[in-house]
C-alpha positions as CSV (number, residue, x, y, z in Angstrom):
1,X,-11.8,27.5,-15.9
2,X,-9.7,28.7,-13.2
3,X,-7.0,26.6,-11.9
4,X,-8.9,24.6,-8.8
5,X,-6.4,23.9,-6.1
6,X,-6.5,20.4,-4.2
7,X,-4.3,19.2,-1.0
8,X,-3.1,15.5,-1.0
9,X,-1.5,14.2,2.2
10,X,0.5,11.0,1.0
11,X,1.9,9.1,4.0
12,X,3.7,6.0,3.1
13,X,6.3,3.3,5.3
14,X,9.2,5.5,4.6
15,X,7.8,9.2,4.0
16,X,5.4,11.4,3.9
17,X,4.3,14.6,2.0
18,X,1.7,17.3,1.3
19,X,1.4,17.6,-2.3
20,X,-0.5,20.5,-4.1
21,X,-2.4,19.9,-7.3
22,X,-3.6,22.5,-9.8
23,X,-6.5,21.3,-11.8
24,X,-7.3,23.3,-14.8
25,X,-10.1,21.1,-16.3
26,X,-8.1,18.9,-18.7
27,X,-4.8,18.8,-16.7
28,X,-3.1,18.6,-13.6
29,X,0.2,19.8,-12.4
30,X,1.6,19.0,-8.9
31,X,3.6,20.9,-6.4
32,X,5.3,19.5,-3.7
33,X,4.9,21.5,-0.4
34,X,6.7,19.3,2.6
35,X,8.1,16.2,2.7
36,X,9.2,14.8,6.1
37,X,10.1,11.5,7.0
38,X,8.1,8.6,8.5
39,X,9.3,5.4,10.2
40,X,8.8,2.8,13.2
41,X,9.5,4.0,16.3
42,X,10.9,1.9,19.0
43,X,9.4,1.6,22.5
44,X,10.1,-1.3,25.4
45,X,10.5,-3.5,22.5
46,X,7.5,-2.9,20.5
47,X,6.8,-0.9,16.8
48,X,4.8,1.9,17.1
49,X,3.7,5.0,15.0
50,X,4.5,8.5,15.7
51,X,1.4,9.8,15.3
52,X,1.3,13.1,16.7
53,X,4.3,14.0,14.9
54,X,2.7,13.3,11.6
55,X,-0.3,15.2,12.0
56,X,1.9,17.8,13.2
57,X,3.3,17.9,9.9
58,X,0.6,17.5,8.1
59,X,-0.5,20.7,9.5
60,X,2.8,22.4,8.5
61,X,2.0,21.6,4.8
62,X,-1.0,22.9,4.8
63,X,0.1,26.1,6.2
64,X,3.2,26.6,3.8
65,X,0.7,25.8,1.4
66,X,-1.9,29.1,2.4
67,X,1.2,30.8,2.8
68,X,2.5,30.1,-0.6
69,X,-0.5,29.8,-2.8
70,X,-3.5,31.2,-1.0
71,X,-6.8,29.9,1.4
72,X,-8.5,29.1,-1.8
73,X,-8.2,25.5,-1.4
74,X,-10.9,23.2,-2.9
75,X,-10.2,20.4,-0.4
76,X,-7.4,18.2,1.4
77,X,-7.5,14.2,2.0
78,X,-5.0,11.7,3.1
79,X,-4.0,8.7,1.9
80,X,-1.8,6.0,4.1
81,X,-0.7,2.7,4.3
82,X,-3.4,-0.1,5.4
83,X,-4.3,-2.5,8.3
84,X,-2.8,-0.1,11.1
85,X,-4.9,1.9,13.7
86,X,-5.8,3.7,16.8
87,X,-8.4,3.8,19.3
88,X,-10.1,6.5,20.3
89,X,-11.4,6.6,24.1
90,X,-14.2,9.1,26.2
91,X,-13.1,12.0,25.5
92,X,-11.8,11.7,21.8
93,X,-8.2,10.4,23.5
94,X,-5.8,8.2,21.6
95,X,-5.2,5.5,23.7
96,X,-1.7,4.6,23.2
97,X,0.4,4.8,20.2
98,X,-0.5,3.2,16.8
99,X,1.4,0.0,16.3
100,X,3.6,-1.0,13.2
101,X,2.3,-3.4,11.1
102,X,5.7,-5.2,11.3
103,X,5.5,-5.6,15.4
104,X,6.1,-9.3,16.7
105,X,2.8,-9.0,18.0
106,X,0.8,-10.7,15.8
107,X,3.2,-13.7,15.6
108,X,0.8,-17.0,16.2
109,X,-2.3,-14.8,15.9
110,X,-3.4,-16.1,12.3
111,X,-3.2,-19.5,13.8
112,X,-5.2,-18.7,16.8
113,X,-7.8,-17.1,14.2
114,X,-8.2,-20.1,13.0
115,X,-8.5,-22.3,16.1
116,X,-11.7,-20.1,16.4
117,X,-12.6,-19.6,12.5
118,X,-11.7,-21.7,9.7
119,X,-9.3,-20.6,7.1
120,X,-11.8,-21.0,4.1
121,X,-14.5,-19.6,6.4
122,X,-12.5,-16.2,7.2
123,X,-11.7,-16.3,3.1
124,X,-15.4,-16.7,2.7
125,X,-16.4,-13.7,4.4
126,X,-13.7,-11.4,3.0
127,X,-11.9,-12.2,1.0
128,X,-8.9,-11.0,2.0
129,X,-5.2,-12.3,1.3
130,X,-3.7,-14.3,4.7
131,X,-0.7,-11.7,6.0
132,X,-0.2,-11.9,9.8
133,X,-0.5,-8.0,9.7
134,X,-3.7,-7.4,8.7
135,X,-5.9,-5.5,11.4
136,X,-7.9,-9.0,12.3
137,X,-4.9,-10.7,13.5
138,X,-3.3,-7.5,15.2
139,X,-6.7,-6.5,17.3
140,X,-6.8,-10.4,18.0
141,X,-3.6,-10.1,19.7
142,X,-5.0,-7.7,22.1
143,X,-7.6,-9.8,22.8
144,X,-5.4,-12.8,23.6
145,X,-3.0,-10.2,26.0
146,X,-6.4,-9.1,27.5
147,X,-5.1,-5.2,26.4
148,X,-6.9,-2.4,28.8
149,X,-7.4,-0.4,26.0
150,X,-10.2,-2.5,24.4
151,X,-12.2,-2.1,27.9
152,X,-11.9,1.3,27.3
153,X,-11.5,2.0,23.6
154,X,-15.1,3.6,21.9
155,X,-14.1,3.3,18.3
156,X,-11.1,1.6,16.1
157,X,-9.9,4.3,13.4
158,X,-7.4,3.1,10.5
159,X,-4.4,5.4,10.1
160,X,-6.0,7.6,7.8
161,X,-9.3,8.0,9.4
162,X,-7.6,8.9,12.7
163,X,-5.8,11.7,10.5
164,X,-9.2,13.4,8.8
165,X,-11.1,12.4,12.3
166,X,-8.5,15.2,14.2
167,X,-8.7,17.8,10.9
168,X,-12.7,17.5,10.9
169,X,-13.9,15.9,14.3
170,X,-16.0,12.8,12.3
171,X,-15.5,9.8,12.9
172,X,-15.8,7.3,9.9
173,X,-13.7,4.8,8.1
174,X,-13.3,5.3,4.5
175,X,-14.2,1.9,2.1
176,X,-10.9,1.3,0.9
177,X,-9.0,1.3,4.0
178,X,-11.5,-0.8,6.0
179,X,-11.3,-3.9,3.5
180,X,-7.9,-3.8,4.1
181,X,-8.7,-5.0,8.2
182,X,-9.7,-8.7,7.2
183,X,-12.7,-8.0,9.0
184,X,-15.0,-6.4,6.0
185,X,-17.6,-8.1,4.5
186,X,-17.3,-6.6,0.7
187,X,-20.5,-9.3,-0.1
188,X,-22.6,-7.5,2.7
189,X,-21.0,-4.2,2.3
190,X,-20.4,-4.0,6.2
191,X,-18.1,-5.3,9.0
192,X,-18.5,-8.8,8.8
193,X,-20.2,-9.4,12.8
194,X,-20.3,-12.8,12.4
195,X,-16.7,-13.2,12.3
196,X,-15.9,-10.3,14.7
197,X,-18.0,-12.2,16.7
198,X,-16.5,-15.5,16.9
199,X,-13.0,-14.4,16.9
200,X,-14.1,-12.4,19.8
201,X,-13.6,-9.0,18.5
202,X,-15.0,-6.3,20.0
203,X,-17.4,-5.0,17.1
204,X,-19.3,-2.1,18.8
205,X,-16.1,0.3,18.2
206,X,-16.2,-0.4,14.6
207,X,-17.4,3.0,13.0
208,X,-19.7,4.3,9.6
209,X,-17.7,3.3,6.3
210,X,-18.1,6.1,3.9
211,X,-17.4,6.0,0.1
212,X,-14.0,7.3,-1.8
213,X,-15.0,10.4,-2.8
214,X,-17.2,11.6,0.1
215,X,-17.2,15.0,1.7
216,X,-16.1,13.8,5.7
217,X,-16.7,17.4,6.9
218,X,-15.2,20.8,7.4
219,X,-12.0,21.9,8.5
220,X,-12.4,22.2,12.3
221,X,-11.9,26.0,13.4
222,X,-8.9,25.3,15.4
223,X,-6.9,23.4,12.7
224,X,-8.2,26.5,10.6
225,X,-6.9,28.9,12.7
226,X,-3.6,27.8,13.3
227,X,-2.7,26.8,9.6
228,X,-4.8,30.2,8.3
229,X,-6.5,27.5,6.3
230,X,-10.6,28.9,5.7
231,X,-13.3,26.6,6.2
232,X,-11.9,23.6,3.5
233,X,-13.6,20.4,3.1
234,X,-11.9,17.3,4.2
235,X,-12.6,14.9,1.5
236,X,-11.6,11.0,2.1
237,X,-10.2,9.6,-1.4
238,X,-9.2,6.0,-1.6
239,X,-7.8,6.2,1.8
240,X,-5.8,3.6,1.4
241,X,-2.4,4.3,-0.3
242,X,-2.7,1.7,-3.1
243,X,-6.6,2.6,-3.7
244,X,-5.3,6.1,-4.7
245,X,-2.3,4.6,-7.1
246,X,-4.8,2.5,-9.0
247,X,-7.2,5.0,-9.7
248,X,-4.1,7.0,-11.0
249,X,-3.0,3.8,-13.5
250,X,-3.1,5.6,-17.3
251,X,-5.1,2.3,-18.7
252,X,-7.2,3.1,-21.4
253,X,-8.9,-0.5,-21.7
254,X,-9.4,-3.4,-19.6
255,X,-6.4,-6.2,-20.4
256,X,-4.3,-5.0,-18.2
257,X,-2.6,-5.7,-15.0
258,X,-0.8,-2.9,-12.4
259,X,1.3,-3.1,-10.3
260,X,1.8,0.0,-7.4
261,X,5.5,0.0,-6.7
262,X,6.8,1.0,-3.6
263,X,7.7,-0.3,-0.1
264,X,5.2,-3.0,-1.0
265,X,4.4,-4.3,-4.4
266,X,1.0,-4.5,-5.1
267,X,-0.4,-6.5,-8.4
268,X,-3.6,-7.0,-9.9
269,X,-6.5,-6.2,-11.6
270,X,-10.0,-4.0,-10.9
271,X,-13.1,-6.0,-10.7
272,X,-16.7,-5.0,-10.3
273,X,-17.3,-7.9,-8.1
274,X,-15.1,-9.4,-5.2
275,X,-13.7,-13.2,-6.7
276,X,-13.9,-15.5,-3.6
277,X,-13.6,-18.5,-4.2
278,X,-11.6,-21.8,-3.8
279,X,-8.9,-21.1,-6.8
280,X,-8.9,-17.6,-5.4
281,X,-8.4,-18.7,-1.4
282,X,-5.2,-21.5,-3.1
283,X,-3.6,-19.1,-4.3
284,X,-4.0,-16.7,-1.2
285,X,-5.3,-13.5,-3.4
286,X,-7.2,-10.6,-1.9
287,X,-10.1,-8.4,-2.8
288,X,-9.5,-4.7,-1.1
289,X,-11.8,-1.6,-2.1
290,X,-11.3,0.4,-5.1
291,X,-13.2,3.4,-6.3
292,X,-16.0,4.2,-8.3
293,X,-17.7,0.6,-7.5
294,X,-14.4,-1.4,-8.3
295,X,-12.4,-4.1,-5.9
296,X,-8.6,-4.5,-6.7
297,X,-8.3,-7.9,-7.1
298,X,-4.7,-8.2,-6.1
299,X,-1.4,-9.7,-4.3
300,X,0.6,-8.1,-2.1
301,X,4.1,-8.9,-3.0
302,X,7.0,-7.6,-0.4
303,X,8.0,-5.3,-3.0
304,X,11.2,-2.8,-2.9
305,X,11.2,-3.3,1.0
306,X,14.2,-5.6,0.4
307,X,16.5,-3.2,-0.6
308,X,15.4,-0.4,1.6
309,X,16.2,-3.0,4.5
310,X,19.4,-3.3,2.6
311,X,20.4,-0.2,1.6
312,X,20.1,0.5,5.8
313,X,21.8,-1.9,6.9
314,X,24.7,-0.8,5.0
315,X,23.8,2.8,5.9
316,X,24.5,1.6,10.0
317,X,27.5,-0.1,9.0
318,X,28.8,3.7,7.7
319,X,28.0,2.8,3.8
320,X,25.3,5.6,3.2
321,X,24.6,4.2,-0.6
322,X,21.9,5.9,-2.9
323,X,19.3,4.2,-4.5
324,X,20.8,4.9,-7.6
325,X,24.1,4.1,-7.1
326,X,22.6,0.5,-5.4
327,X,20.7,0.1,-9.0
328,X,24.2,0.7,-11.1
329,X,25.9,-2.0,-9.1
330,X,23.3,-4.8,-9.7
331,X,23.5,-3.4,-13.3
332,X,26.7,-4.6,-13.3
333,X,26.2,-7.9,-11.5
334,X,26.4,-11.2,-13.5
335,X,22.4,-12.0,-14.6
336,X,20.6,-15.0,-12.0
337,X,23.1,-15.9,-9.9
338,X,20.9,-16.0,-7.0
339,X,17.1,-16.1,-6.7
340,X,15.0,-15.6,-3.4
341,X,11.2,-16.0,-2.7
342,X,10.6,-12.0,-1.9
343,X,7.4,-12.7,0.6
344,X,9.4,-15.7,2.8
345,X,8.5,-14.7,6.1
346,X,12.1,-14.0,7.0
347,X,11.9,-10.6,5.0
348,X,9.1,-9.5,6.6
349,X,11.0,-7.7,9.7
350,X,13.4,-5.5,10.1
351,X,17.4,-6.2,10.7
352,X,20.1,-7.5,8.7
353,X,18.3,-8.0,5.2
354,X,21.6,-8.7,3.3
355,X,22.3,-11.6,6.2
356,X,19.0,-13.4,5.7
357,X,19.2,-13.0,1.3
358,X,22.3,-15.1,1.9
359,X,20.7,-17.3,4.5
360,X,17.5,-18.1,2.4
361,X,20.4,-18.9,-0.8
362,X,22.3,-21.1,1.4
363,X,18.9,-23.2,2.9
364,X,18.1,-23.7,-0.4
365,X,21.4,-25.2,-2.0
366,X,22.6,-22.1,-3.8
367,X,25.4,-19.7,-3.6
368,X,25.6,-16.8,-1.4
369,X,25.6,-13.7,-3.0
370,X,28.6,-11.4,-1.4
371,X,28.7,-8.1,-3.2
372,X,25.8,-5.6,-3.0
373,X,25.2,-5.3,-6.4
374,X,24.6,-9.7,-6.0
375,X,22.2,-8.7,-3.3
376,X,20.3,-6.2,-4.7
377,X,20.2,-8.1,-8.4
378,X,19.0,-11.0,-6.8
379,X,16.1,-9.2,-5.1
380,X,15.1,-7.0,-8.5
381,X,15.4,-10.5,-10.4
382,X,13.1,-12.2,-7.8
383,X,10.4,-9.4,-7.6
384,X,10.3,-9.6,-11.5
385,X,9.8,-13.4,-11.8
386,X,7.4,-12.9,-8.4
387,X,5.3,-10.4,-11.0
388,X,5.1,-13.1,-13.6
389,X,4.1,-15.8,-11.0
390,X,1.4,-13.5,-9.8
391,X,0.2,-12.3,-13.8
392,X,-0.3,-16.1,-14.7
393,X,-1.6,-16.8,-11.7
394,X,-4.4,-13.9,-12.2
395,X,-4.8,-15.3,-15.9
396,X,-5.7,-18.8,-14.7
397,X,-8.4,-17.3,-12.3
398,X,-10.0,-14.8,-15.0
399,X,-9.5,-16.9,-17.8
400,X,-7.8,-14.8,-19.9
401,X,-5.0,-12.7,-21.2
402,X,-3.6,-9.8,-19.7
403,X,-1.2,-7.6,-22.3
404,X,0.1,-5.0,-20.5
405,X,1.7,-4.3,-17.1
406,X,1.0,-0.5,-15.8
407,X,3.5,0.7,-13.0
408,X,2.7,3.6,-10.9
409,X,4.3,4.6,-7.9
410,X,7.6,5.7,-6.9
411,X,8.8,2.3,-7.2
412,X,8.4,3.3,-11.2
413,X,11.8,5.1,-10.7
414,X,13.9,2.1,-10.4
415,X,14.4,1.4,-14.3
416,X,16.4,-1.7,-13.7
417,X,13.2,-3.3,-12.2
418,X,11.2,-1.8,-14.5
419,X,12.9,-3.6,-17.2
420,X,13.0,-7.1,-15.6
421,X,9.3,-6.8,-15.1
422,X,8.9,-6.8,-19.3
423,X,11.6,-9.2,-19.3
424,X,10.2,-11.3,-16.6
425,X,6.6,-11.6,-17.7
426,X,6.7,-11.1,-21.8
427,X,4.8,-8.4,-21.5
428,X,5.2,-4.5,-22.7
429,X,5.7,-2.6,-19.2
430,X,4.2,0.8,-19.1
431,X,5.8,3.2,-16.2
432,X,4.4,6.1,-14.9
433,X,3.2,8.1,-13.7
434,X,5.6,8.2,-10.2
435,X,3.4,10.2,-8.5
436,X,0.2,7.7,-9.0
437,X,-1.0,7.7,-5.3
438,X,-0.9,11.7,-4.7
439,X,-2.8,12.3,-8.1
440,X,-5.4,9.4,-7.5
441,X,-5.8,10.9,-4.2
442,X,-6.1,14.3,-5.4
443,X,-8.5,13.3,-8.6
444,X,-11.0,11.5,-6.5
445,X,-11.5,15.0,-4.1
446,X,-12.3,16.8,-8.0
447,X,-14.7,14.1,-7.9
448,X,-16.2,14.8,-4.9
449,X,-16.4,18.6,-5.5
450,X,-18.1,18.4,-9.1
451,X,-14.6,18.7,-11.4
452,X,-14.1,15.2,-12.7
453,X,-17.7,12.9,-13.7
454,X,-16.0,9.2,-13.5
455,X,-13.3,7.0,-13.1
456,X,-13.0,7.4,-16.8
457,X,-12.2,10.8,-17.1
458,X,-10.1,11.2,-14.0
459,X,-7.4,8.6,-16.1
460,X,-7.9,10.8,-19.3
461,X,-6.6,13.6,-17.0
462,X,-4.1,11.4,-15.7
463,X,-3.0,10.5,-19.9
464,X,-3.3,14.0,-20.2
465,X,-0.7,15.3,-17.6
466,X,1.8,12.8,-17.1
467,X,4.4,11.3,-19.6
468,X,5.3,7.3,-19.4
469,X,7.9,5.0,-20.1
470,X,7.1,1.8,-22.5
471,X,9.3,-0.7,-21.7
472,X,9.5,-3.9,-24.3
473,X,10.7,-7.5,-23.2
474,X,14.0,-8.7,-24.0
475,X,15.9,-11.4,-23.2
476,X,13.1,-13.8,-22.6
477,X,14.3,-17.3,-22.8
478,X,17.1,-16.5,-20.4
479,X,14.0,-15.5,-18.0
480,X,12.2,-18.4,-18.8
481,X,15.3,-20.5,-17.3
482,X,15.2,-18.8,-14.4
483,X,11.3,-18.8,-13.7
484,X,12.3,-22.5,-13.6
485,X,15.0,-22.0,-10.7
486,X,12.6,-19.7,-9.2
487,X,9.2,-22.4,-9.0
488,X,11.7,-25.1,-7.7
489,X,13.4,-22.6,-5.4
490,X,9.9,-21.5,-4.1
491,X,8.9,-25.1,-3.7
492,X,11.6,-25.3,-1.3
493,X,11.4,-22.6,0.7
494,X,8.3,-24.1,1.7
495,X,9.9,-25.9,4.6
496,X,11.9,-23.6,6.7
């Protein structure tokens, strides 16, 4: 067959990107079209979103990529990050600017969720992990403020279905994204009214959820016009960053646990059926929307944020450091000197992330790491002993092995990590491929068009395209002394 040509719009924390994939049947080969860069923006103290600005760029890489390879395009789709938003007023207006995920805003909201709900009972309904970021506890906080905008607002869009709402003019929220809110019900399939109700959200502005995989609509004529695009389908893949990753992961059977690799660390397994229940709800897991019938059945971990927060904070004080050169130093750096607990809350914000590593060391009786290559070894070390927490803790719940760790994502690219993650857990780690959430997104829009039958096939394509790197655990008894440290250092970090 003739090469089919796919769009991929891949926004994540740091960038984003319109990637081009050329699908011949048995393989795919990407092309990168523009990248431009993403990031908070800071207004009268709060995070926000620039939204216009990305759309605006997502409509530069689609017309570069008319210009460069032709209207002939089979579809586009975009993938973001999860829990954020906008609303959308009379009119089709965005009221205000989307908010950061990592805005003060929501600090005290999961506590006032659950002077209205119980913890188990918001579990019970969705079975989603407890972060104060997640949409519940960020459209609570407007609540609480008594925000204008929800007397106003006519329907709450994630990030992504705002995006494909202003290419197509349809208003829907794509299955993978919405799980990600804390306010989706994956037992009843819907938003969960109950607990909208007695949070006191406002559920009327909550829209249709459509399936990964679905045809939203066409290209609206203006968009078309000004990109020279034709009339294209907008197709929503897994929507949500990580949904697209998974469906990526090269896994040929089922004893296996990924992890996405990015800003964010995400860790888990696919399930046909959510797993809420009390072991689940201990050990604060989450069960978010995958494709083709699946749920991820996962952890978010805080993942390579730490040394982006690092490696900017150096930046600011005039030490512009690569990633590269940042992995060479902790190469270098004596082996557990320091361990942290990546997801304490005092990582979670922005500012001076080589100030608080040494703060959490000296709270709980350690050393302070000085150099950066100390700093940046002791966050790789602690992600990897963080995956093997999370893999045991996944094997007690399913009652079973796992043998294999499959990285995707960009995060793949750090080799030191992916090392320690063999080390770390035993187990063989399998990287690649690095573009996982751009293909995922990409192979479920084949789906949707007729070029790819099932889940199945799409990862033979993936197998098919994309080379790996196996990496074997070494080393291991010096990590099993240090997951010791680590369980008695996350013990007590429990009380600051």
């Amino acid at each position: 067959m003739a090469e089919a040509k796919f769009l991929a719009f891949d926004l994540g924390a740091e960038s984003g990107r319109g990637v081009l994939g050329f699908f011949d049947g048995r393989t795919l080969r990407l092309e990168d079209v523009h990248r431009f860069p993403n990031g908070p923006v800071r207004i009268l103290g709060s995070m926000h979103w620039d939204a216009l600005r990305l759309f605006g760029e997502m409509k530069e890489a689609l017309r570069l990529a008319v210009h460069r390879y032709g209207a002939e395009i089979e579809g586009i789709g975009v993938d973001t990050w999860g829990v954020d938003f906008g609303l959308i007023g009379r009119g089709d207006v965005l009221l205000g600017n989307p908010y950061h995920y990592r805005d003060k805003r929501t600090d005290g909201m999961m506590e006032e969720a659950f002077r209205r709900m119980p913890r188990e009972e918001i579990f019970e309904h969705t079975g989603i992990q407890f972060m104060k970021l997640n949409t519940v506890y960020q459209l609570l906080a407007m609540v609480v403020q008594k925000s204008p905008l929800l007397e106003i607002a006519e329907t709450l869009l994630m990030m992504p279905d705002l995006f494909h709402f202003w290419f197509t003019g349809c208003k829907v929220s794509e299955f993978t994204e919405a799980t990600t809110s804390q306010f989706y019900d994956p037992r009843a399939g819907g938003w969960s009214k109950p607990l909208c109700e007695q949070l006191g959200l406002p559920y009327s502005i909550l829209p249709e959820i459509t399936k990964p995989g679905t045809v939203i609509g066409e290209l609206l004529p203006s968009v078309a016009q000004e990109t020279g695009a034709g009339a294209v389908p907008v197709i929503a893949p897994a929507s949500h960053d990580t949904g697209s990753a998974v469906a990526a992961v090269p896994a040929q059977t089922g004893d296996y646990a990924y992890i996405s690799s990015g800003t964010w660390s995400l860790m888990g397994i696919e399930a046909r059926e959510p797993i809420i229940n009390s072991r689940s709800l201990a050990l604060n897991f989450t069960n978010e929307g995958g494709v083709c019938g699946t749920f991820r059945f996962l952890k978010n971990i805080m993942g390579l944020w730490l040394v982006q927060e690092c490696r900017r904070t150096w930046a600011r004080a005039g030490e512009d450091l690569s990633y590269s050169d940042l992995a060479d130093q902790a190469a270098s750096a004596k082996p557990f000197g320091f361990l942290i607990e990546p997801d304490h809350s005092a990582f979670l914000s922005p500012g001076d992330m080589p100030a608080e590593i040494r703060r959490f060391c000296r709270q709980t009786g350690q050393p302070e790491p000085e150099s950066k290559g100390e700093i940046i070894r002791c966050s790789l070390e602690s992600l990897a002993l963080k995956y093997r927490w999370t893999v045991e803790s996944l094997e007690q719940i399913l009652g079973k092995r796992l043998s294999v760790i499959h990285l995707v994502g960009g995060g793949t690219q750090n080799r030191l990590l992916s090392q320690f993650t063999a080390d770390a857990t035993g187990r063989p780690a399998v990287a690649g491929p690095i573009e996982a959430t751009a293909i995922g997104n990409i192979l479920m829009q084949a789906l949707a068009r007729g070029y790819v039958s099932s889940l199945s096939q799409a990862r033979e394509v993936v197998r098919n395209s994309f080379e790996v790197i196996t990496y074997e655990p070494r080393n291991t008894a010096a990590w099993d002394e240090a997951y010791g440290r680590y369980l008695n250092i996350r013990e007590k970090a429990e009380v600051f």
